[in-house]
MINULUM-62644 format. One record per residue (C-alpha): residue in three letters; x, y, z. Coordinates in steps of 0.5 Angstrom, whole numbers, plus 2048, in hexadecimal, padded with zeros to 3 digits. Last residue first. Layout:
<rs>
ALAXYZ ...
</rs>
This chain:
<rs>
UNK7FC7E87AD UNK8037E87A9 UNK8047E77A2 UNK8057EF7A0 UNK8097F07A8 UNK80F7EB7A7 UNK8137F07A0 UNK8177EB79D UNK8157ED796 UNK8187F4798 UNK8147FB797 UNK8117FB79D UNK8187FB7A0 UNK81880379E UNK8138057A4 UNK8178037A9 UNK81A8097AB UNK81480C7AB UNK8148097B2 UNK80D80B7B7 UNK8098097B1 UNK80C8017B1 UNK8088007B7 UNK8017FF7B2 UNK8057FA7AE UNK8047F57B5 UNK8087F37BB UNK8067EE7BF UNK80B7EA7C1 UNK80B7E57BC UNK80D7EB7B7 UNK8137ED7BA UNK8187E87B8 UNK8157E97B0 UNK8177F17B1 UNK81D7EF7B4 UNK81F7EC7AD UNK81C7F17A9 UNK8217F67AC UNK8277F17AC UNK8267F07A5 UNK8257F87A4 UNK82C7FA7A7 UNK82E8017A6 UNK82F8047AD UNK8288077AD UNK8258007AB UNK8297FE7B0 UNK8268027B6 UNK8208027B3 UNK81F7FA7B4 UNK8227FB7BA UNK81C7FF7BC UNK8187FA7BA UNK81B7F57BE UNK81A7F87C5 UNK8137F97C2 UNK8137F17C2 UNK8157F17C9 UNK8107F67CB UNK80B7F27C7 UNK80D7EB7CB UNK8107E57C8 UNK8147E37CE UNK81B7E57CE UNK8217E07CF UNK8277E47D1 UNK8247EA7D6 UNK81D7EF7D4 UNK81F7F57D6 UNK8277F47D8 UNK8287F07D2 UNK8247F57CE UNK8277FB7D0 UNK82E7F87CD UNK82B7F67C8 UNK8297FD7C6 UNK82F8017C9 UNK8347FD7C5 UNK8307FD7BE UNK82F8057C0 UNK8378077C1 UNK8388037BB UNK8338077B7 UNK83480F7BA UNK8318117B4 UNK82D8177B8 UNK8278127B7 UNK82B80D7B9 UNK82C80F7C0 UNK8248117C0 UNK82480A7C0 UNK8288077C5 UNK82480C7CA UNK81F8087C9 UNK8218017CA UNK8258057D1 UNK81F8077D3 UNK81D8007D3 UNK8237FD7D6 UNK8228027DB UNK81B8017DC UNK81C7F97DD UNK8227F97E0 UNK81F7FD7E6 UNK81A7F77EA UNK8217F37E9 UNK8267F87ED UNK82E7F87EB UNK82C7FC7E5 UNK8298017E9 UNK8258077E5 UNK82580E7E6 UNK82A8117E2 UNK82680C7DC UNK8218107DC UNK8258187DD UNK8298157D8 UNK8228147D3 UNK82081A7D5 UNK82681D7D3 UNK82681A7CC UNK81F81C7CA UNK8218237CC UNK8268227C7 UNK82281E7C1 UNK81B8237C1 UNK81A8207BA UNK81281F7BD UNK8148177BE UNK8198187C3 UNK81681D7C7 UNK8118187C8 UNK8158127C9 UNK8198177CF UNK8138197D2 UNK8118117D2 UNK81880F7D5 UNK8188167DA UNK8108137DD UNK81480D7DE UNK81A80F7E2 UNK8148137E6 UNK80F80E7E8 UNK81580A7EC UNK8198107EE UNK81A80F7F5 UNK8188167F7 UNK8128167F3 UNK80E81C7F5 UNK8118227F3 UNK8158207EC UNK80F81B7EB UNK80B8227EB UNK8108257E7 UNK80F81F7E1 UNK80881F7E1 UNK8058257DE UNK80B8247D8 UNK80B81E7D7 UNK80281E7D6 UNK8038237D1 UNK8088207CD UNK80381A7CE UNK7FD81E7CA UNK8038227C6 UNK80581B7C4 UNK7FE8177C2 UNK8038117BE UNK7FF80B7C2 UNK80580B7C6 UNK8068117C8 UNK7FF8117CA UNK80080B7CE UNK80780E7D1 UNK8038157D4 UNK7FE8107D6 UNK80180D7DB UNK8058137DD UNK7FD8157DF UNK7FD80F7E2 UNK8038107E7 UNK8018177E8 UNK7F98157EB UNK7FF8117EF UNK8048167F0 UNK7FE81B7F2 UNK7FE8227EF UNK7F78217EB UNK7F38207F1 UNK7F281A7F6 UNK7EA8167F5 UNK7E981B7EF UNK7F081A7EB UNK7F08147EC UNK7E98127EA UNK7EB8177E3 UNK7F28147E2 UNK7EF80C7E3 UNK7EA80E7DD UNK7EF8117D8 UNK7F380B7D9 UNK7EF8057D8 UNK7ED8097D1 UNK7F580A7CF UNK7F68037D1 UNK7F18017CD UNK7F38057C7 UNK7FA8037C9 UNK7FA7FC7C7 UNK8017F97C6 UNK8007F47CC UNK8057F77D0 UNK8017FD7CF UNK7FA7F97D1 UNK7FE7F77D7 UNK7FF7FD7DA UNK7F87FF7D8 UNK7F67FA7DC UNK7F97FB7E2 UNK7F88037E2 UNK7F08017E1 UNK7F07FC7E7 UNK7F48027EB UNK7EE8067E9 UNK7E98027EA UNK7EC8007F2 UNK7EB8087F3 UNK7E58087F1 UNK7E18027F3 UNK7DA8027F1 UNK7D77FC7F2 UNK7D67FB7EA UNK7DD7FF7E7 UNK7E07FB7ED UNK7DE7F47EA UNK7DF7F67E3 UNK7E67F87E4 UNK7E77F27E8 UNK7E47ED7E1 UNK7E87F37DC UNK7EE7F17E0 UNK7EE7E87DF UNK7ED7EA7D8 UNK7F37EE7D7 UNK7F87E97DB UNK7F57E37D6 UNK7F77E77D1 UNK7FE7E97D4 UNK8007E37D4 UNK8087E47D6 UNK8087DE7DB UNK8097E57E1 UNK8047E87DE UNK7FF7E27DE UNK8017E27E6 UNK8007EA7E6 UNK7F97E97E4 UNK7F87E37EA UNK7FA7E87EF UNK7F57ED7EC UNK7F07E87ED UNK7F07E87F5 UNK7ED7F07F4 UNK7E87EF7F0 UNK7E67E97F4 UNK7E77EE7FB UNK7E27F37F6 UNK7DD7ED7F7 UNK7D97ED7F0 UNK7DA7E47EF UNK7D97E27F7 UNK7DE7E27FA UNK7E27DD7FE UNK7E27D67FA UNK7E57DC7F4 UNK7E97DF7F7 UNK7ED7D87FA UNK7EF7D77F2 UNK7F07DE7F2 UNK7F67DE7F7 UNK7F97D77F5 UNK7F97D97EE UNK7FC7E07EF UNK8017DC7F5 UNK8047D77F1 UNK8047DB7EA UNK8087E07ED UNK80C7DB7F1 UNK80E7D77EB UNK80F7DE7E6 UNK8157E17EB UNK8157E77E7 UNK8177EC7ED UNK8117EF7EB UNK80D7E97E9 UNK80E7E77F0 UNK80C7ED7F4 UNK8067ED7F0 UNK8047E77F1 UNK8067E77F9 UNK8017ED7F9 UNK7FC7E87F6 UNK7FE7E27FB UNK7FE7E7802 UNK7F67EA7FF UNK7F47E27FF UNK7F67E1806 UNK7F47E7808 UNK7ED7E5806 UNK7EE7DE809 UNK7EF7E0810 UNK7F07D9814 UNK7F57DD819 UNK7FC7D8817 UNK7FA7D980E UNK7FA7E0810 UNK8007E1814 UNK8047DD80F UNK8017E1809 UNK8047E780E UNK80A7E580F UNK80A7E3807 UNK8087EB806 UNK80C7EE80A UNK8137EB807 UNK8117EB800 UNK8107F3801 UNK8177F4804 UNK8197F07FF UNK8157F47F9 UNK8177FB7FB UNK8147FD7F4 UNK8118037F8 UNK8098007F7 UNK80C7F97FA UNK80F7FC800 UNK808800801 UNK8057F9800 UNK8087F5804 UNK8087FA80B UNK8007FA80A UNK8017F280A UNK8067F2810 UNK8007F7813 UNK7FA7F3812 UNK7FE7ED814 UNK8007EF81B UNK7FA7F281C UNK7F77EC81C UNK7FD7E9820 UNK7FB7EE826 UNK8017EE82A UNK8037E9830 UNK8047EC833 UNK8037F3830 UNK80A7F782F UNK80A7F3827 UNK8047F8826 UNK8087FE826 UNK80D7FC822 UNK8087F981D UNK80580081D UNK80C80581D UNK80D800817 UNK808803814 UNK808809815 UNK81080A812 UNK80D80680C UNK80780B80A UNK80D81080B UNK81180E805 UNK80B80C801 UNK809812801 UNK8048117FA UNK7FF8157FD UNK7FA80E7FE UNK80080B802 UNK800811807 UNK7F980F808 UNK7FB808809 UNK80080A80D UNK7FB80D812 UNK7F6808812 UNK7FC803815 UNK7FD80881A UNK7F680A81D UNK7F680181C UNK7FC800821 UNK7F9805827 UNK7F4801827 UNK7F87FA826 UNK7FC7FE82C UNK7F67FF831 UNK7F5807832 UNK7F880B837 UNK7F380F836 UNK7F7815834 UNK7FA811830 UNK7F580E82C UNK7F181582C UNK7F7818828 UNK7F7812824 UNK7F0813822 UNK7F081A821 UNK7F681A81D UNK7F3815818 UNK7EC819819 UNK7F081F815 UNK7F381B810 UNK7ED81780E UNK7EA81E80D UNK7E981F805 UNK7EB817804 UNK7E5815802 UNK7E780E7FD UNK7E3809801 UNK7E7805804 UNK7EB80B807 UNK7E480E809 UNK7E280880D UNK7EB808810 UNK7E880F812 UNK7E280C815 UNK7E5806818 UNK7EC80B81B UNK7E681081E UNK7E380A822 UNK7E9808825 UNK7EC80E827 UNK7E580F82B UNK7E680982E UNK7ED80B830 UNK7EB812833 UNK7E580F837 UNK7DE811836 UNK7DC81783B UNK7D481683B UNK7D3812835 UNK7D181782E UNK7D881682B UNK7D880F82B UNK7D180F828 UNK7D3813823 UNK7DA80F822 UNK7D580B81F UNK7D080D81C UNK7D680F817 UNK7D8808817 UNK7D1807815 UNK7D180C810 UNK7D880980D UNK7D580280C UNK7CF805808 UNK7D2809804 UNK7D8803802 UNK7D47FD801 UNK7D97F97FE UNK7D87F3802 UNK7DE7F4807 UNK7DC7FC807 UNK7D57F980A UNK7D97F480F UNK7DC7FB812 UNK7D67FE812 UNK7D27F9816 UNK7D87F881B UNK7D97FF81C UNK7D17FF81D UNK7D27F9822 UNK7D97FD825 UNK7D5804827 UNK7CE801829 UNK7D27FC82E UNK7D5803831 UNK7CF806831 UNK7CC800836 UNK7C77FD833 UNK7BF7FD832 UNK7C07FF82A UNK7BA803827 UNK7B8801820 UNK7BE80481D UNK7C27FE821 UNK7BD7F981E UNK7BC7FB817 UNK7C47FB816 UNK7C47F4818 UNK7BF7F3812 UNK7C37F680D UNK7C97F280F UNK7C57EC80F UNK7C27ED808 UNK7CB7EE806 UNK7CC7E9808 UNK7C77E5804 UNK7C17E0807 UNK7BE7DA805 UNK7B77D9806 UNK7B47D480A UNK7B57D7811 UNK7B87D0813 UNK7BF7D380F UNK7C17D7815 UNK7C07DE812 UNK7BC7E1819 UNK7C27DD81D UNK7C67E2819 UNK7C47E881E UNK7C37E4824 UNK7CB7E2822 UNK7CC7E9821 UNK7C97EC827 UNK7CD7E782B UNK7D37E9829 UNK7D37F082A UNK7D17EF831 UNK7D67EA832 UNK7DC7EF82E UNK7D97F5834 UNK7D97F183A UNK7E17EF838 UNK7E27F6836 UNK7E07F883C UNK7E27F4840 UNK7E97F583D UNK7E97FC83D UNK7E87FB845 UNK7ED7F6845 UNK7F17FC842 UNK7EF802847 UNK7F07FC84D UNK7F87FB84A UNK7F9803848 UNK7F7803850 UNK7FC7FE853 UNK80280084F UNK801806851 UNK801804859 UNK806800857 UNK80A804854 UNK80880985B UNK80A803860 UNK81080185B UNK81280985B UNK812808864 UNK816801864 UNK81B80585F UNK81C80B865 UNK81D80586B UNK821802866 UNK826808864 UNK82580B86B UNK82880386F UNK82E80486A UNK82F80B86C UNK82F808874 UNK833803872 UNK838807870 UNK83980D875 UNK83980987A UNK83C80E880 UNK83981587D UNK83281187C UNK83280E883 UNK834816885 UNK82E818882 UNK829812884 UNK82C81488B UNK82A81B88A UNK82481A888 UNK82181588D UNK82481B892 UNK82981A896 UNK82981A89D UNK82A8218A2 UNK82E8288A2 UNK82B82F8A3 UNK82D8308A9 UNK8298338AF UNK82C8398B2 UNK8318398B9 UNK83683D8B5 UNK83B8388B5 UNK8358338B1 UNK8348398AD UNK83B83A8AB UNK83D8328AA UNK8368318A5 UNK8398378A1 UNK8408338A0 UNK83C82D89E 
</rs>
C-alpha cells in the first residue's frame, strides 16, 4: 500500500487492483481454518476412494476374467468326459472297467486334441490324478507332467496356473514316493502363486503339499506351522472352499496323531468326517473313521475305536474293489479296532491282506508302514521271527525312498533294534541302538521314538551284563516320559517293568517289587487284558522273586503268564528261572 501512495503522488500507475481467486481462497482459508482443513480431509479421502476403486475395479474385471476362463475351461472338461464315458455306457454291449476308459481317454488327447491348451493341461491333470487314485502311479505321473509341459509351452501362461500345474506334478511325485525335487517344484509353485495372485484354494493346495513333504521328513513341527497357515488361508474365502477345508482338517489330523497330540488329532479329524459325510465324499469319509480308529486306540477308548474301524471298512469295502490301495489303507482302521479288543490275531491278518495289496500295486511308502504296523503287533504277539522278517524289509524301502538318516526310516530301524532284542541276537540290536539313538537325539524334538530307543538299549545292555550303562538308559527313558500323560503311561510303565529288573539283578529285591508293580499298574492299569507284554511283565516279576528268594511266587507268576502267550522258549532271556524246572509245580512241562 506504502508503494502505491508513492507512485500515485508521483503521478505513476499503482500497482494496486482486485484480488485474485487465490488470495481470496487464502484469506478464506486464514479466516475458516476448521472447515476449510475438514473440507481437504474429504476432498483427499474422495480422490484415494476413486483410486481404490479404481484398483478395486481392475482386480474385479482381472478375477471375472479368471472366473470365465475357469468356468470355460470346467465346461470344456466336463464335456470331454462325459462324450468319453458315454462311449462305456452299458448299450455298447460290453462292460467296461475305469481304468479301460482312463486308457482310452488318454488315447484320444495323445491323438491330437482340437482345444484349447488350457483345456489340454487340466484333462490330463484330470486323467493323471484319476490314475494315481487307481494305483497307476507311472502313469498318472507322466501325465501330470504332460501337463504342466503344456502349460508351460502357451504363450505367457499365467503365474497362477503355472503355480497350480507344478503343485499337481509334486503332489504326483509325493504319492509316488519321488521325492528328489518335491522341494524345489514346492517353492516354485508357491512363489508362482503369489506372484499370480493366484486364488486362495490354489495357494492352500501349494501349502497342504508343503506340509506333507515336511511330514514325510519326520518334521512334524513344521508340517503343522504350514498347515494351519492353509486353513487359514482358505477360511479368508466367502465363502471357503469346504473341499479343501476337509483335505486340510484331515492332513492337520494326521501329523497331530503322528506327535502323539491326540486331542488335537481327535478335533481335526471328526470336523473333517463331519465335513466329509456334509460333502458326499465317501472316500474321505472312509479315511476320517481309519484315523479316528487309530486315534482311539491310542487314547484306549476301545468303543469308538471298534465304532469307526469297522465303520471305516465296512464302507471300504462297498467302495473299492478287493486290490484298491484305498481298500488297504480303510483296513488299517479295522486293524486298530481288533488291537483295541485286544485280538491281535485277528489285527495280523487284516495286515498281511493290506501288505499284499500294496506289495502287488506297488506301493512303497505305504508298504513300508504296513510292514512296521505288522511287526509291531507280531512283537506284542510274542512272534519276533515275523517281526524281524517285516522289519528288515520296511528299513530297506525307508531307507530308499528317504535315506538312512531319516527319523522315519530311524523309527523302523528302532523297531528292529527291540526285535532282535527280543529274539536274543543282542550285538545285532546293540548295533541298531547304538546307530539310531544320536540320530533320534537330532531329529526327535519331542522324544516320542527316542524314549523308546532308550528303553530297548538299556534291555540289551542289561542283558549282556552291561548293568551301569543299562541303568542310565533306563533313567534317561523314563526322564522322558509323562506320568500324567495316557499315550506315556504305557512306555513309562514299560521301561519302569525293566528297569525293576536290573534292580534285582544288583540284589536291590524290595526296591525291584515296588518298581515292577508299579510300572505295570501304569502300563497295563488294574485290570489287565491277557495279553504277551502283559504276560512278560510277569516273567519278569517272576525272576524278580526267584532273586529274592521265593520260588512259589515265582511259579505262580509263571502259571498267570502263560494264558497270555508266554512259552518255555521266553525262559532263556532269565537263567534265573532255570531252577524251577526242578519243582513238581513247574506249569511249562504240562503246557502246550
Amino acid at each position: 500500500l506504502a508503494a502505491d501512495v508513492r507512485r500515485h503522488l508521483a503521478d505513476e500507475p499503482v500497482l494496486a487492483a482486485a484480488p485474485t481467486t487465490l488470495e481470496r481462497l487464502r484469506k478464506y482459508a486464514r479466516r475458516h481454518r476448521a472447515p476449510v482443513l475438514a473440507a481437504g480431509l474429504v476432498t483427499l479421502a474422495l480422490a484415494a476412494g476413486g483410486v481404490t476403486t479404481a484398483v478395486g475395479f481392475a482386480r474385479a474385471v482381472r478375477a471375472e476374467h479368471r472366473a470365465r476362463l475357469e468356468a470355460e475351461t470346467s465346461q470344456q472338461v466336463a464335456d470331454f468326459l462325459v462324450e468319453l464315458f458315454e462311449t462305456a455306457s452299458p448299450e455298447k454291449s460290453e462292460a467296461v472297467s475305469v481304468r479301460e476308459v482312463l486308457q482310452q481317454g488318454t488315447r484320444r488327447m495323445e491323438a491330437g486334441f482340437r482345444g484349447d491348451a488350457r483345456v489340454r493341461a487340466r484333462l490330463l491333470t484330470t486323467l493323471g490324478q484319476s490314475n494315481l487314485s487307481l494305483g497307476l502311479r507311472d502313469e498318472g505321473v507322466r501325465l501330470l507332467r504332460e501337463a504342466l509341459t503344456t502349460v508351460e509351452n502357451m504363450e505367457s501362461p499365467e503365474p497362477a496356473l503355472l503355480a497350480e500345474q507344478t503343485r499337481a506334478l509334486a503332489h504326483g511325485y509325493l504319492t509316488t514316493g519321488r521325492t528328489d525335487s518335491v522341494d524345489t517344484m514346492l517353492d516354485q509353485a508357491l512363489a508362482l502363486a503369489e506372484k499370480g495372485r493366484a486364488p486362495a484354494g490354489v495357494r492352500a493346495a501349494c501349502l497342504l503339499d508343503r506340509g506333507s513333504w515336511f511330514a514325510k521328513l519326520g518334521d512334524t513341527a513344521s508340517a503343522d506351522s504350514v498347515y494351519t497357515e492353509a486353513l487359514a488361508v482358505l477360511r479368508t474365502e466367502t465363502p471357503p472352499d469346504s473341499v479343501r477345508l476337509m483335505y486340510a482338517q484331515i492332513a492337520r489330523g494326521v501329523n497331530a496323531a503322528r506327535s502323539f497330540r491326540l486331542d488335537d488329532a481327535e478335533r481335526d479329524c471328526l470336523t473333517a468326517l463331519d465335513l466329509a459325510k456334509a460333502l458326499e465324499r465317501p472316500a474321505r469319509v472312509i479315511e476320517s473313521h481309519r484315523l479316528l480308529a487309530w486315534i482311539y486306540n491310542a487314547k484306549a477308548d476301545i468303543d469308538r475305536a471298534v465304532l469307526h474301524g469297522e465303520e471305516g471298512a465296512r464302507l471300504a469295502r462297498k467302495l473299492y474293489d478287493p486290490n484298491n490301495p484305498s481298500l488297504a489303507a480303510a483296513l488299517t482302521g479295522l486293524a486298530q479296532a481288533h488291537t483295541a479288543r485286544n485280538d491281535a490275531p485277528a489285527a495280523e491278518k487284516v495286515y498281511e491282506e493290506v501288505v499284499r495289496i500294496y506289495r502287488e500295486r506297488n506301493v512303497p511308502d505305504a508298504l513300508a508302514h504296513a510292514l512296521n504296523s505288522a511287526a509291531v503287533l507280531y512283537l506284542a504277539d510274542g512272534k519276533e521271527g515275523d517281526a524281524i522278517v517285516n522289519l528288515e524289509e520296511a528299513v530297506s524301502i525307508r531307507d530308499r525312498l528317504y535315506g538312512r538318516d531319516n527319523i522315519r526310516t530311524a523309527e523302523t530301524r528302532m523297531n528292529l533294534g527291540h526285535a532282535f532284542a527280543r529274539a536274543g541276537r543282542y550285538r545285532e540290536a546293540d548295533d541298531v541302538f547304538r546307530d539310531v539313538v544320536p540320530l533320534l537325539e537330532r531329529e526327535d524334538s519331542s522324544g516320542d521314538f527316542l524314549r523308546w530307543a532308550l528303553s530297548g538299549w538299556g534291555v540289551v545292555c542289561r542283558d549282556e551284563g552291561r548293568l551301569a550303562q543299562a541303568d542310565s538308559l533306563f533313567a534317561r527313558a523314563a526322564a522322558l516320559c509323562d506320568t500324567t500323560d495316557a499315550a506315556d503311561q504305557s512306555v513309562a510303565g514299560v521301561n519302569l517293568v525293566e528297569w525293576a529288573d536290573l534292580k534285582s539283578r544288583r540284589h536291590e529285591h524290595a526296591l525291584a517289587e515296588a518298581w515292577v508293580r508299579a510300572g505295570q499298574h501304569l502300563a497295563f492299569g488294574d485290570d489287565p487284558d491277557r495279553t504277551f507284554p502283559w504276560g512278560r511283565s510277569l516273567l519278569i516279576q517272576a525272576a524278580i522273586r526267584m532273586r529274592a528268594g521265593d520260588p512259589a511266587a515265582a511259579v505262580r507268576l509263571l502259571a498267570d503268564a502263560i494264558p497270555c502267550g508266554i512259552r518255555r522258549e521266553h525262559l532263556a532271556e532269565f537263567p534265573d528261572l532255570a531252577p524251577l524246572r526242578a519243582r513238581p509245580d513247574y506249569p511249562f512241562e504240562s503246557s502246550p
